[in-house]
C-alpha positions in Angstrom: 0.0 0.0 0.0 1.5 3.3 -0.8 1.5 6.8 1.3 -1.3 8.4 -1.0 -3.4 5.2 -0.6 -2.8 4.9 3.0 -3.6 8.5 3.6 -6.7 8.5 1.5 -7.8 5.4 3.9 -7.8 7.5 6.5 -10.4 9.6 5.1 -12.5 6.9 4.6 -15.1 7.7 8.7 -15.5 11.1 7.7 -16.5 9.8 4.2 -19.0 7.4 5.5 -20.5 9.7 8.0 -21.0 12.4 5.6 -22.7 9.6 3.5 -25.0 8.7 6.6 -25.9 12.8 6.7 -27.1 13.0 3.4 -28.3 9.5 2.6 -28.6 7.7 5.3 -29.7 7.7 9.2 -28.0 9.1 12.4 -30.5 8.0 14.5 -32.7 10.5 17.2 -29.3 12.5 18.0 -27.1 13.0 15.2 -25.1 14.9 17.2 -24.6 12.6 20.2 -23.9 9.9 17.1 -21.2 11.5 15.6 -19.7 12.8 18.6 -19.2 9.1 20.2 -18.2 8.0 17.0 -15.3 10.1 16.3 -14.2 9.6 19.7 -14.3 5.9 18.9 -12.7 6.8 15.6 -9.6 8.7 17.9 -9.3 5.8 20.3 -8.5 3.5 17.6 -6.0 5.9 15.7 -4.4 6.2 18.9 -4.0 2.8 19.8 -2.4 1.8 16.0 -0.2 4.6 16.3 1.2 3.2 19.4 1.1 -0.3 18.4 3.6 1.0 15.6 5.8 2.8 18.0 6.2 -0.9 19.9 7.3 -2.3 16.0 9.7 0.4 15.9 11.2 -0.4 18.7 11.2 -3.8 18.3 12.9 -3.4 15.0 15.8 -1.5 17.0 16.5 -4.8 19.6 15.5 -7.8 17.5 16.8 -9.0 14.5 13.3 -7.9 12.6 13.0 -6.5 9.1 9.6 -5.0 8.2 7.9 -6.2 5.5 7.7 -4.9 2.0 3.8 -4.3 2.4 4.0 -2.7 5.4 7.4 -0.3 5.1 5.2 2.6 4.2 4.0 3.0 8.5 7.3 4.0 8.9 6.6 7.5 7.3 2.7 7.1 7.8 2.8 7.3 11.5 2.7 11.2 11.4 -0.4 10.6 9.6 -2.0 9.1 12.0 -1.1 11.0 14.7 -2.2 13.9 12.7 -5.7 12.4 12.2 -6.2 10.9 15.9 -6.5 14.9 16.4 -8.7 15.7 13.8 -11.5 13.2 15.1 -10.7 15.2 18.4 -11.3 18.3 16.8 -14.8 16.7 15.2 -15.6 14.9 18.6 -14.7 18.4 20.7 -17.0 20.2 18.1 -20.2 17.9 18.2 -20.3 18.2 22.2 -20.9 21.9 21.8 -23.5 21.1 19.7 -25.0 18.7 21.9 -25.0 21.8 24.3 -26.3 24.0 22.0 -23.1 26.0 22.1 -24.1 27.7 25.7 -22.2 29.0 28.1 -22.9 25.9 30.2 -21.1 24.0 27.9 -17.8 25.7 28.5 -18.2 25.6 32.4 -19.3 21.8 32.2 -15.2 21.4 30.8 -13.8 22.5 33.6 -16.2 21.2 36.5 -16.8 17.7 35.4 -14.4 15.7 35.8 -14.4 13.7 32.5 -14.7 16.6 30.7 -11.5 18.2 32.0 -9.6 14.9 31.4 -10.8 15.1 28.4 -9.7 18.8 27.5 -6.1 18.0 28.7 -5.6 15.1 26.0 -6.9 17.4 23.8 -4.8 20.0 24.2 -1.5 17.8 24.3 -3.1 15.9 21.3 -3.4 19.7 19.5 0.0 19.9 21.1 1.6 16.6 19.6 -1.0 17.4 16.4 1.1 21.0 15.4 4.7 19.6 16.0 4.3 16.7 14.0 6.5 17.5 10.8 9.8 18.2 9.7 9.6 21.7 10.7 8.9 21.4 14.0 11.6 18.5 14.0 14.3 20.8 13.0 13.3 23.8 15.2 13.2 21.8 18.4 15.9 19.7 17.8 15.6 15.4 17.9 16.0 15.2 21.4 13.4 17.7 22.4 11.2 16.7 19.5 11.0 13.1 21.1 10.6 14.4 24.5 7.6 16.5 23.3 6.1 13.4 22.1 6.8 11.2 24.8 3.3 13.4 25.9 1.3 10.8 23.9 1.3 8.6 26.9 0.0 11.0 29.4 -2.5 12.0 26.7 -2.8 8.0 26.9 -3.8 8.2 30.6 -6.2 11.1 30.1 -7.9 9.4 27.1 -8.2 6.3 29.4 -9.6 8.1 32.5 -11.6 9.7 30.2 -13.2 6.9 28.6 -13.7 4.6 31.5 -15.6 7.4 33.6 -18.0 8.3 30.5 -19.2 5.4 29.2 -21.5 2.9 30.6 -23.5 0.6 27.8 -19.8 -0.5 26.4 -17.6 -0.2 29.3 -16.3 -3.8 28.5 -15.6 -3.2 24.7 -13.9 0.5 25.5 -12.2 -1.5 28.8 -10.4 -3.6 26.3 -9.1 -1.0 23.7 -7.7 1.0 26.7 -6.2 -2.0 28.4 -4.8 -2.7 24.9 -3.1 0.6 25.2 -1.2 -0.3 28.4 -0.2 -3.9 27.4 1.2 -2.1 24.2 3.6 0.1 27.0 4.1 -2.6 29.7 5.4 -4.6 26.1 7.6 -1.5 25.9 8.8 -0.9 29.0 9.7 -4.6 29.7 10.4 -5.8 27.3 12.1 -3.7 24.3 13.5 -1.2 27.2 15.0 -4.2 29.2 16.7 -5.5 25.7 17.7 -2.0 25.0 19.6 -1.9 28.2 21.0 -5.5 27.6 22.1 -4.5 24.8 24.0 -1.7 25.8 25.6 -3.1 28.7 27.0 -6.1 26.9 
């Protein structure tokens, strides 16, 4: 799969759920929809981004050569980094219309506690979202540019605490994807880390 094709793929929710405006059916509260969508949409952006990270790493303590079909992550992880925030963006923009865009909407961020969880990921998501390209890589330097993103894991914990206090009718499904996230970094932290280090020391 090429980077065009792969980057067109990732088009492919907002596609369908512009489809489901026009054509199709959103149900009683299109807004409510959409809105747990896309943060569905997120979660799993977030989770494959990570699970590549773990592969990279991998390929840096193992003998392990990527294959041919799947090379193109390497450079298509910004991508999806990129568009983890976007559905943020969407999912941020569908709760004020839920609220109607009142005040009470904006005071609800930063009194309930799911919601101000919530509004910290975002805002290192928007963070990670606006540093992620050469530019940015360049200005701050490698070292500082990894540090930066090295946020992606508190933004994990947020998005996690986040999740697990807001939902109710799928807390097993959404238990799973966020306990995917945290096998994916106990993976990384005891495994490739603890290679790294053997590695290093040998």
């Amino acid at each position: 799969m090429s980077n065009k094709l792969f980057r067109t793929c990732l088009f492919l929710p907002i596609f369908y759920w512009t489809y489901l405006i026009f054509f199709g059916s959103l149900g009683a509260d299109p807004a409510k929809f959409l809105n747990h969508k896309t943060g569905t949409m997120a979660l799993y952006f977030l989770l494959a981004n990570l699970a590549i990270g773990i592969l990279l790493s991998l390929s840096k303590t193992i003998p392990f050569k990527w294959p041919s079909l799947l090379r193109f992550l390497l450079q298509a992880r910004r991508w999806l980094g990129v568009f983890t925030f976007v559905f943020l963006v969407f999912h941020l923009g569908l709760y004020w219309a839920m609220e109607g865009f009142e005040a009470k909407g904006f005071v609800q961020m930063y009194t309930k506690t799911y919601l101000i969880l919530g509004s910290l990921a975002w805002i290192l998501m928007f963070i990670l979202a606006i540093t992620s390209n050469n530019y940015s890589v360049k200005k701050l330097g490698g070292k500082k540019w990894k540090w930066v993103h090295r946020c992606v894991y508190v933004a994990s914990a947020l998005v996690t605490a986040h999740i697990l206090l807001i939902e109710k009718t799928d807390l097993i499904k959404y238990g799973i994807l966020t306990g995917l996230i945290w096998l994916s970094q106990l993976i990384r932290i005891f495994f490739v880390k603890r290679k790294s280090t053997k590695i290093s020391t040998s």
